[in-house]
C-alpha positions as CSV (number, residue, x, y, z in Angstrom):
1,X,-18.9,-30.9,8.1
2,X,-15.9,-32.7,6.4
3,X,-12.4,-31.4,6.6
4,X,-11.5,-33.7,3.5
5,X,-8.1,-34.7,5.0
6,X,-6.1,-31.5,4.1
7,X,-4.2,-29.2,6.5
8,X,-6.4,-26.0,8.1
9,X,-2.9,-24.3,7.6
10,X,-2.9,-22.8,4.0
11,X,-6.4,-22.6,3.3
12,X,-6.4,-20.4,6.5
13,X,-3.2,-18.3,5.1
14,X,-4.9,-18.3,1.7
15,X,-8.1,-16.4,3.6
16,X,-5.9,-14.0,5.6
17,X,-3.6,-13.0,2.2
18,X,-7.2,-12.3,0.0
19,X,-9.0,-10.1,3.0
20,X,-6.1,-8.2,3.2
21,X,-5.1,-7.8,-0.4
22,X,-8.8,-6.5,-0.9
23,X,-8.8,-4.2,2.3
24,X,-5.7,-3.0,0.8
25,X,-7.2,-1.8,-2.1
26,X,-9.2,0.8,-0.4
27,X,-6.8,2.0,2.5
28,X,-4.0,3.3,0.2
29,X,-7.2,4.8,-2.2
30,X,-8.9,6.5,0.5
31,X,-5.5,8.4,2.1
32,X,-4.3,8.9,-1.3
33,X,-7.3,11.0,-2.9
34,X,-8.1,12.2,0.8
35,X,-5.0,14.2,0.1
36,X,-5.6,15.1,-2.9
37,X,-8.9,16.4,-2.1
38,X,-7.4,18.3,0.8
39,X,-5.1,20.1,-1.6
40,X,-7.8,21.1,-4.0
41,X,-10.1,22.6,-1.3
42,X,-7.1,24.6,-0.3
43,X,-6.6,26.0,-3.5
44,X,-10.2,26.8,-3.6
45,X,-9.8,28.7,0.6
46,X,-6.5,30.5,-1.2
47,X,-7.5,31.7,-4.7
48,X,-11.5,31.4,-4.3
49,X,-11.5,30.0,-7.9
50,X,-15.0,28.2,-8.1
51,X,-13.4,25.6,-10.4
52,X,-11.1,24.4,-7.3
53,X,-14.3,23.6,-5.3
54,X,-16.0,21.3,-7.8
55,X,-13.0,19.5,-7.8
56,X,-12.8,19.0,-4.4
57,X,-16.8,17.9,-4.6
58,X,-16.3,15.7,-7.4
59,X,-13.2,14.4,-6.3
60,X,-14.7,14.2,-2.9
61,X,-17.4,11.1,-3.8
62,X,-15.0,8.8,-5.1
63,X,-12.6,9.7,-1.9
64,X,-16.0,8.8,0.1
65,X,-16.6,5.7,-1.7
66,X,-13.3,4.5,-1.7
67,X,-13.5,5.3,2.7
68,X,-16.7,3.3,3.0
69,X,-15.8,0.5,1.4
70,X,-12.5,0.3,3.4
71,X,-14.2,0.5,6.5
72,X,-16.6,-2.4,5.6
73,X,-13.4,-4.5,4.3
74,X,-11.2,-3.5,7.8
75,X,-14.1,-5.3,9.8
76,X,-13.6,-8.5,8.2
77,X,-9.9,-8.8,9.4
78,X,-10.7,-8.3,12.5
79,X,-13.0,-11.1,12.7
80,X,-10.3,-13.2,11.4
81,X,-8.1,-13.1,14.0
82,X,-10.3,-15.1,16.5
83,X,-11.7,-17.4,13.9
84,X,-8.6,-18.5,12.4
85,X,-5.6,-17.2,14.2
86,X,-6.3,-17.2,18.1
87,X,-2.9,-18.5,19.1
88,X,-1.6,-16.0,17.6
89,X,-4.4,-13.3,19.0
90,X,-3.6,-15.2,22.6
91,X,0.3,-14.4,22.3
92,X,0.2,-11.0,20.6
93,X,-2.8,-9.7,22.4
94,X,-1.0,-7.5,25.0
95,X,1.5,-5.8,22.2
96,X,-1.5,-6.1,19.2
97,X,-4.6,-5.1,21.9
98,X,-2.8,-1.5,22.8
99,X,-2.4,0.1,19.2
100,X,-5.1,-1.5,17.6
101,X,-6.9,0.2,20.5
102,X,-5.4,3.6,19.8
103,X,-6.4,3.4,16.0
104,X,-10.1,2.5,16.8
105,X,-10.7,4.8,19.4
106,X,-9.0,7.9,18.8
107,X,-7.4,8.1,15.2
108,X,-10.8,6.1,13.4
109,X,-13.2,8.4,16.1
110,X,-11.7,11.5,14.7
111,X,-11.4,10.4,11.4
112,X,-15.1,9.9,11.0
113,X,-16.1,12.5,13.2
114,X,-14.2,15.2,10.9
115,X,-15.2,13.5,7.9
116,X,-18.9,13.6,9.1
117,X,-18.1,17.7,10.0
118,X,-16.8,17.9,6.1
119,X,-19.7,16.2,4.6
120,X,-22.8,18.2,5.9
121,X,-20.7,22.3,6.4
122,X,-20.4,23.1,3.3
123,X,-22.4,26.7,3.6
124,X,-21.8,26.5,7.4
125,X,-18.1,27.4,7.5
126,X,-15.7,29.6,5.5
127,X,-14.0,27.8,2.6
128,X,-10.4,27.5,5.1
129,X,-12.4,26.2,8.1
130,X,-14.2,23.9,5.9
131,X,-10.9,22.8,4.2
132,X,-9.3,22.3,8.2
133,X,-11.7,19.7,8.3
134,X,-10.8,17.4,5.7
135,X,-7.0,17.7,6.5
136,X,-8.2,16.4,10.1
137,X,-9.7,13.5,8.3
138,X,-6.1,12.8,6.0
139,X,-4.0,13.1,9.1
140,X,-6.3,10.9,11.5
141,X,-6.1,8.7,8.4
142,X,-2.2,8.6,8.5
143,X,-2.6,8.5,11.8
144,X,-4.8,5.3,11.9
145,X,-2.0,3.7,9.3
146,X,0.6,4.4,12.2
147,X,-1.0,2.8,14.6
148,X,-1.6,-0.4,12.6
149,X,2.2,-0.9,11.2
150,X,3.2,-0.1,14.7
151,X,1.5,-3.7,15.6
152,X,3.1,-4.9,12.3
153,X,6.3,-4.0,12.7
154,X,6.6,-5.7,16.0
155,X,5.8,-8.6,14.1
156,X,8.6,-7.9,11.7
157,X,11.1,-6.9,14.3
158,X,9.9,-7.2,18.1
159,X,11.1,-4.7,20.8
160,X,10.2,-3.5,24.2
161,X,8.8,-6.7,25.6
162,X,8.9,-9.9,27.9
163,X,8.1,-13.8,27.5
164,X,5.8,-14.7,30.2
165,X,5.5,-18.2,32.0
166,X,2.4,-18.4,30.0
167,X,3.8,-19.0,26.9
168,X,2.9,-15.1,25.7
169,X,4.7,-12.0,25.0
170,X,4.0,-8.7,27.4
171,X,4.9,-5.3,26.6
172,X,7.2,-3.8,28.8
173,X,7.9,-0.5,27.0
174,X,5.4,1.6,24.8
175,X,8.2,4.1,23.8
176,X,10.1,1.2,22.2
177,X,7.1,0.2,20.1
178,X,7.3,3.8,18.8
179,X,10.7,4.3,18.1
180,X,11.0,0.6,16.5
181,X,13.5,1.2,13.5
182,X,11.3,-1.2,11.5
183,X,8.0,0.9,11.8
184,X,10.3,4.3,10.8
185,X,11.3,2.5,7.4
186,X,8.1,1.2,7.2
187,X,5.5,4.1,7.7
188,X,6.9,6.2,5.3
189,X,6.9,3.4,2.6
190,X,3.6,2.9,3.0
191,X,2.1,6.4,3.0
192,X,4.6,7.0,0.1
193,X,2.4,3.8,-1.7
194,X,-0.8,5.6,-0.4
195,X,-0.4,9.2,-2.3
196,X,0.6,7.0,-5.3
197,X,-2.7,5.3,-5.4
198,X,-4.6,8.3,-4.9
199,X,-2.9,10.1,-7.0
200,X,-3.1,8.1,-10.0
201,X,-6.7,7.5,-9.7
202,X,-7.4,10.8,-10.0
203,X,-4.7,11.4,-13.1
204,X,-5.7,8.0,-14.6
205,X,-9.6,8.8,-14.4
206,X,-9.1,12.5,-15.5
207,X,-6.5,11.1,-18.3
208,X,-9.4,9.0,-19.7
209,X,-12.0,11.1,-19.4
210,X,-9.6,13.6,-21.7
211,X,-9.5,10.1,-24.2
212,X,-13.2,10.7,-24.3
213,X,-13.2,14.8,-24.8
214,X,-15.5,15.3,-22.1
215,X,-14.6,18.2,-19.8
216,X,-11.2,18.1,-21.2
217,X,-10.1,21.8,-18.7
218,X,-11.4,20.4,-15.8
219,X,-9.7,17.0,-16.1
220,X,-6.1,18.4,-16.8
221,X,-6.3,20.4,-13.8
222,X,-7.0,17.2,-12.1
223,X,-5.2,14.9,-13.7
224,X,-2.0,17.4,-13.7
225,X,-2.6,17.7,-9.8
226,X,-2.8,13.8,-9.9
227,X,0.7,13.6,-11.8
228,X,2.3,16.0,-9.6
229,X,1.5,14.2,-6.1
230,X,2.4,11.3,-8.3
231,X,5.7,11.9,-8.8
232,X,6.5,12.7,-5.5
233,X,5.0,9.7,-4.0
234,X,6.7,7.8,-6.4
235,X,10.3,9.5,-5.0
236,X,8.9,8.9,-1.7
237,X,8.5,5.0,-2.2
238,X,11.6,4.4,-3.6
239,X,14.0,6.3,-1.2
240,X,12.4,5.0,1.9
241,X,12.4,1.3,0.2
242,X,15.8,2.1,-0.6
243,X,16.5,3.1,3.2
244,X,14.6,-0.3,4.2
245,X,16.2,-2.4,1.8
246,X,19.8,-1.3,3.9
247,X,17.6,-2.5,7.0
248,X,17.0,-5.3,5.6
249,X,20.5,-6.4,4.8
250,X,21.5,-6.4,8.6
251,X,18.1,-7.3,10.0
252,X,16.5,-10.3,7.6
253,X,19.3,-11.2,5.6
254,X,17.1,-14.1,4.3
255,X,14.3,-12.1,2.9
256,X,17.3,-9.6,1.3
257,X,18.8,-12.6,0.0
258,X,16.0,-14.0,-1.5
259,X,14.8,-11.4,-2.9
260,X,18.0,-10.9,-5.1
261,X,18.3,-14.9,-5.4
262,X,21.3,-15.8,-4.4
263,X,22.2,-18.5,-2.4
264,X,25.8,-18.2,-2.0
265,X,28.2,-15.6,-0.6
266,X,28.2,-13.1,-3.5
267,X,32.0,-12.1,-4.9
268,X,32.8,-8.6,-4.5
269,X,31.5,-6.4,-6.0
270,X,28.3,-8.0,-6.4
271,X,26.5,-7.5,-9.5
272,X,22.9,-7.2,-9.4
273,X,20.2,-9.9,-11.5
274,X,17.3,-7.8,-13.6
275,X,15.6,-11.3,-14.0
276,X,16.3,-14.9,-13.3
277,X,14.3,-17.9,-12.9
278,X,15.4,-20.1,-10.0
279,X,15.2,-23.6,-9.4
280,X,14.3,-23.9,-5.6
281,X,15.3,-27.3,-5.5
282,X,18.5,-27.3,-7.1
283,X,19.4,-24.1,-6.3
284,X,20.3,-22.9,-9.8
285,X,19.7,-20.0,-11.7
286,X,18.4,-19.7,-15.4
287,X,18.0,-16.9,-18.0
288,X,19.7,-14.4,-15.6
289,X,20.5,-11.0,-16.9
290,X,23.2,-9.3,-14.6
291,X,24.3,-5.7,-14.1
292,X,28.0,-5.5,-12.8
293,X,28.5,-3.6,-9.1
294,X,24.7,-3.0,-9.1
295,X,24.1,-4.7,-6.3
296,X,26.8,-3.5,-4.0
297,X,25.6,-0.4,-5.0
298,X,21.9,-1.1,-4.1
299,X,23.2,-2.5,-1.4
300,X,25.7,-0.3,0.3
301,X,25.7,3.1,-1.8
302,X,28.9,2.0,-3.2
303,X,30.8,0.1,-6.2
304,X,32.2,-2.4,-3.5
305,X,31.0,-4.9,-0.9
306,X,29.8,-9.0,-1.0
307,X,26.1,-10.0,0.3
308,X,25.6,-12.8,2.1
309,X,23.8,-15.7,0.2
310,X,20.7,-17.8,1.9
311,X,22.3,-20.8,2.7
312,X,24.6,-18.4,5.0
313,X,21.8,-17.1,6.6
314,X,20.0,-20.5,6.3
315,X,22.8,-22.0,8.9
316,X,22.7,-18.8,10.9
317,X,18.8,-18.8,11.8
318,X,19.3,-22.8,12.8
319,X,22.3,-21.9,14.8
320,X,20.4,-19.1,16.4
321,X,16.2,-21.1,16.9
322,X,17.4,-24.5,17.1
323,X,17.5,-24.7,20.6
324,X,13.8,-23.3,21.1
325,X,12.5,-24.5,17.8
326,X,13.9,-27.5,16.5
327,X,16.3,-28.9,13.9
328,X,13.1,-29.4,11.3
329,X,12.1,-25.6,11.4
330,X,12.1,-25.0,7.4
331,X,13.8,-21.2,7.1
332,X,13.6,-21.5,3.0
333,X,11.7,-18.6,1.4
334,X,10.0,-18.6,-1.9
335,X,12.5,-16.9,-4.3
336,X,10.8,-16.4,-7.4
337,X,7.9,-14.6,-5.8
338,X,10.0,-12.7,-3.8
339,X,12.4,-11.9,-6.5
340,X,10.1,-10.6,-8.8
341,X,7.9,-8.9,-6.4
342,X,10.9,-6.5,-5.1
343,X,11.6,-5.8,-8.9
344,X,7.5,-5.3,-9.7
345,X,7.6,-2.3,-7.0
346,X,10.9,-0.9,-8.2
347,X,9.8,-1.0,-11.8
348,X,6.5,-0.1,-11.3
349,X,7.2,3.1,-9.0
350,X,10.3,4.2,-12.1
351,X,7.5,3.7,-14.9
352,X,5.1,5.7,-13.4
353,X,7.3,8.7,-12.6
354,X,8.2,8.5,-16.5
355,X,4.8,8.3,-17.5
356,X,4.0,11.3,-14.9
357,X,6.6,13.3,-16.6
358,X,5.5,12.9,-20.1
359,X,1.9,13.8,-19.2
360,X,3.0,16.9,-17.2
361,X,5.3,17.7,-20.9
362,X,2.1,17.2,-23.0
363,X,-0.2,18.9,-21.2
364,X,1.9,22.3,-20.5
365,X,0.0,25.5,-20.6
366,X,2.6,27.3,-23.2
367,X,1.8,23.7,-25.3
368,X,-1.1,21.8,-24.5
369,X,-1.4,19.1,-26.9
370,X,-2.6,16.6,-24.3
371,X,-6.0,15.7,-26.0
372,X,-4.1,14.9,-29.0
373,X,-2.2,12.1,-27.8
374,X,-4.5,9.5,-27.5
375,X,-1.7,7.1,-26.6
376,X,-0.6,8.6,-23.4
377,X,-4.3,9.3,-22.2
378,X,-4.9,5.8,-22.8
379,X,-1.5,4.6,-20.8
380,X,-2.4,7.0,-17.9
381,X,-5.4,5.9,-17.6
382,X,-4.3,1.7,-17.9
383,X,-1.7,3.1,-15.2
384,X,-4.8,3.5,-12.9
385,X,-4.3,0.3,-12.1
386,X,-0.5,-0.2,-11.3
387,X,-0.4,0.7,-8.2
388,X,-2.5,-1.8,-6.9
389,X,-0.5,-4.0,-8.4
390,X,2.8,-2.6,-7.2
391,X,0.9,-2.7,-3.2
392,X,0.1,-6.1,-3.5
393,X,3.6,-7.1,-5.1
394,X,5.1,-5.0,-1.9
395,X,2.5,-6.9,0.9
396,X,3.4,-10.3,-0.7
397,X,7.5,-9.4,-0.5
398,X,6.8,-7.9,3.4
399,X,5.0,-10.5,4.3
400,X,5.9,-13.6,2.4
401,X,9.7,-12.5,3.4
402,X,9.1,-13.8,7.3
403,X,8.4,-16.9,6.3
404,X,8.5,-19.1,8.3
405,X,7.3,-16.8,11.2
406,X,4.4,-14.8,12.2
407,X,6.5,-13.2,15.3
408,X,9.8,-12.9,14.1
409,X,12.0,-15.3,16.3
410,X,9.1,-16.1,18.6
411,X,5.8,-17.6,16.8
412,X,5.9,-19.7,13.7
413,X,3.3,-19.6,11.5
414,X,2.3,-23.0,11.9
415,X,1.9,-22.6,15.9
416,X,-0.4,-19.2,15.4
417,X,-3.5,-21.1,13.8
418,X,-6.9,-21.6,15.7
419,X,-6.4,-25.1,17.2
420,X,-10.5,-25.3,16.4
421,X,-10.7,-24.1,13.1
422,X,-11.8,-26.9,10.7
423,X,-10.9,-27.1,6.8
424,X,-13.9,-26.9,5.3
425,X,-15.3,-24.0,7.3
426,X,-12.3,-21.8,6.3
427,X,-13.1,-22.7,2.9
428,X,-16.7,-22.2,3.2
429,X,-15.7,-18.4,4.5
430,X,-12.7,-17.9,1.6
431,X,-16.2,-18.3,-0.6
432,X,-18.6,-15.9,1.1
433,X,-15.6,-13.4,1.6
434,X,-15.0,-13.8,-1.9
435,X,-18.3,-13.4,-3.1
436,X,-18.5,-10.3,-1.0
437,X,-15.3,-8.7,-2.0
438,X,-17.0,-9.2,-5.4
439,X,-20.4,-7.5,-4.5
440,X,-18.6,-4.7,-3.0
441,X,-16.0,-4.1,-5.6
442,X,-18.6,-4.0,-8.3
443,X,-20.6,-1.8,-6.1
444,X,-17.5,0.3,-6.0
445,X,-16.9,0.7,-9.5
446,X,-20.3,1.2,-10.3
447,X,-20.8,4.0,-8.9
448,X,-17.5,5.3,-8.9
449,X,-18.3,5.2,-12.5
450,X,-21.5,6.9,-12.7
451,X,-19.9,9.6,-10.7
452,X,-17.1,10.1,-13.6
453,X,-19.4,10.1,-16.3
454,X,-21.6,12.6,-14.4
455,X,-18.8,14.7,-14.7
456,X,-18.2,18.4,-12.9
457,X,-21.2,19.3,-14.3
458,X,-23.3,17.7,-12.1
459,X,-21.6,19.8,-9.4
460,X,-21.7,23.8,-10.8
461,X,-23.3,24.3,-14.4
462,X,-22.0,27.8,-14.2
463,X,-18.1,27.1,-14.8
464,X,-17.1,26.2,-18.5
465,X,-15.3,22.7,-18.0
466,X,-14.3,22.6,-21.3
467,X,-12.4,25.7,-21.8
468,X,-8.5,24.3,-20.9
469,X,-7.3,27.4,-19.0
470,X,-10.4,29.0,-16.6
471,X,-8.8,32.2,-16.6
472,X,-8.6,32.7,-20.2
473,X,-10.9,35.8,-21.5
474,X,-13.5,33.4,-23.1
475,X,-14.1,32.0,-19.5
476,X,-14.5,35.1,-17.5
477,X,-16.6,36.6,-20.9
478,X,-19.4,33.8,-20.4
């Protein structure tokens, strides 16, 4: 095959960044609504309100859906990392092998085992036995999303191990994997992101579904359920992000820096940029729009401090790898991206709590007018779609942000690549992975959408889903 003369290096980063912004699509979907789910079919073991069970039915495909296809997307990465990436899967494999291990074997084993119990018991156990079951299946999820950002955030920040004369890192202490500050900022964030996704699906579907007057009392209850769990993952994201950001400060001061764009020492206090446009080459800064004090705010929980600028930590990372690295090792991060990712999370995660509010104002019992404004059920249901956005803006930042290392301090990028791995048949995979990501997102949506349009009637005839309060006089008259 040819290789047409171009470096293996980006087209096999390139690969890597679209498997996992696809696989991490479905992860965040499948906790998210597999919480949601959880908490309807507890409403329906504590107030034995038949509407509470079709929810947790209908609701329950998509969550099913959304699980399969992440399961098929998950396999992919693994295959990646001893195509492309086997220097890296040769240094990391004693810290990566042990809780990637954990997640297939005990937290994914459970996870599909109690799903498998939920599917087929539906007239086997009693409504709070059936509903244990699917809270099995959300905490072996959260459990299996543990176990990977353990391995991750040893890549962010490595603890609790040796260099051998081999050239590889061994783990020396499990415990410090586990109590690794990075992982205890990071977890949270994530999961946070996770009941966001979930939760708007369910709220933006419902939301639209109320555009189209179909069901309209079943999809408030939803879509107020949805609203709720959105507001508090929303909360969730941004004070753990907030408590990582700190982290950051003291930890990456590059990535921080760069994701505020500034190069030099700021004065103090520091004010913060809502947008700029930044010349990486000349290192100056157009169409910036500053807030005074913001930043030492953001940055310290106070109106005072200076942050260090990149070209400070630019000569503190060559004082500090030089030695072991080089003099060539490029430390420079791409500041726009970065920049404007940080702000896409933090703007994204503020919009959608507003937008949650006003749909929890407009569709109030004492004042449902919810059906009436067609310009918020139409918002909602567009805001189905942020938070996929907002979770690839935050991979990008996380990622992007360790530039130019795959192992912080220990493996560049540029060292982790298959030494074997030819350009053209990394491109020839990016295409077949593509054009499956495509079959199995259309697949997705297909029948994700059949199953909306269905509606809760396809479920239980008996209930009216169109009556807006089920325990009016009209519904318990039918």
């Amino acid at each position: 095959m040819f290789d047409f003369a171009l470096n293996v290096l980006p087209f096999a980063r390139f690969q890597f960044a679209m498997t996992t912004i696809f696989h991490y699509f479905f992860i965040p979907m499948s906790i998210g609504i597999g919480l949601s789910v959880c908490i309807m079919e507890t409403m329906y073991a504590i107030t034995k309100n038949k509407i509470y069970q079709t929810m947790t039915k209908f609701w329950g495909r998509i969550f099913l859906l959304a699980f399969a296809v992440g399961v098929v997307t998950g396999l992919i990465q693994e295959f990646q990392f001893g195509m492309n990436w086997s220097q890296y899967a040769r240094f990391m494999g004693d810290i990566f092998g042990a809780p990637l291990a954990i997640e297939a074997l005990l937290a994914f084993f459970l996870e599909s085992t109690f799903l498998g119990v939920w599917m087929f018991t539906w007239d086997k156990f009693k409504p709070a036995w059936h509903a244990l079951m699917i809270w099995l299946v959300f905490l072996a999820s959260t459990a299996s999303a543990l176990w990977i950002l353990t391995a991750n955030s040893f890549m962010q920040h490595p603890v609790g191990y040796k260099l051998t004369s081999s050239g590889h890192v061994e783990m020396t202490s499990f415990k410090a994997l586990l109590t690794n500050q990075q992982l205890w900022y990071e977890f949270p964030h994530v999961i946070s992101s996770c009941i966001v996704t979930g939760s708007f699906i369910v709220a933006g579907t419902s939301a639209w579904m109320i555009f189209r007057k179909k069901s309209v009392g079943f999809f408030r209850k939803s879509m107020r359920l949805g609203l709720v769990l959105g507001i508090v993952g929303c909360l969730g994201a941004v004070t753990s992000g907030d408590l990582q950001s700190g982290y950051l400060i003291k930890d990456q001061p590059m990535k921080f820096a760069a994701s505020e764009g500034i190069y030099n020492h700021t004065e103090n206090p520091a004010p913060w940029s809502v947008f700029q446009l930044t010349n990486t080459k000349t290192h100056k800064e157009y169409g910036k729009i500053e807030v005074p004090y913001m930043l030492s705010f953001l940055s310290y929980h106070k109106f005072s401090g200076s942050v260090a600028g990149m070209d400070e930590a630019n000569r503190a990372l060559h004082k500090q790898y030089d030695g072991k690295f080089g003099k060539n090792m490029d430390y420079s991060l791409n500041v726009n991206v970065l920049f404007f990712a940080f702000r896409l999370m933090a703007a994204g995660f503020g919009g959608l709590t507003l937008i949650s509010l006003l749909g929890l104002w407009f569709s109030r019992r004492r004042k449902n007018t919810i059906i009436k404004q067609k310009w918020l059920t139409f918002v909602l249901f567009l805001a189905t779609f942020a938070p996929f956005v907002i979770n690839t803006g935050g991979w990008l930042f996380t990622e992007l942000g360790r530039d130019p290392w795959v192992v912080y301090g220990l493996l560049p990028i540029a060292d982790a690549v298959s030494p074997s791995t030819s350009t053209a048949s990394v491109i020839f995979t990016i295409i077949v992975y593509f054009l499956l990501f495509v079959t199995l997102a259309s697949c997705m949506v297909f029948y994700a959408k059949k199953s909306l349009y269905k509606g809760p009637e396809s479920i239980d005839k008996t209930i009216d889903y169109d009556n807006d309060d089920p325990f009016s006089k009209e519904a318990f008259n039918k």
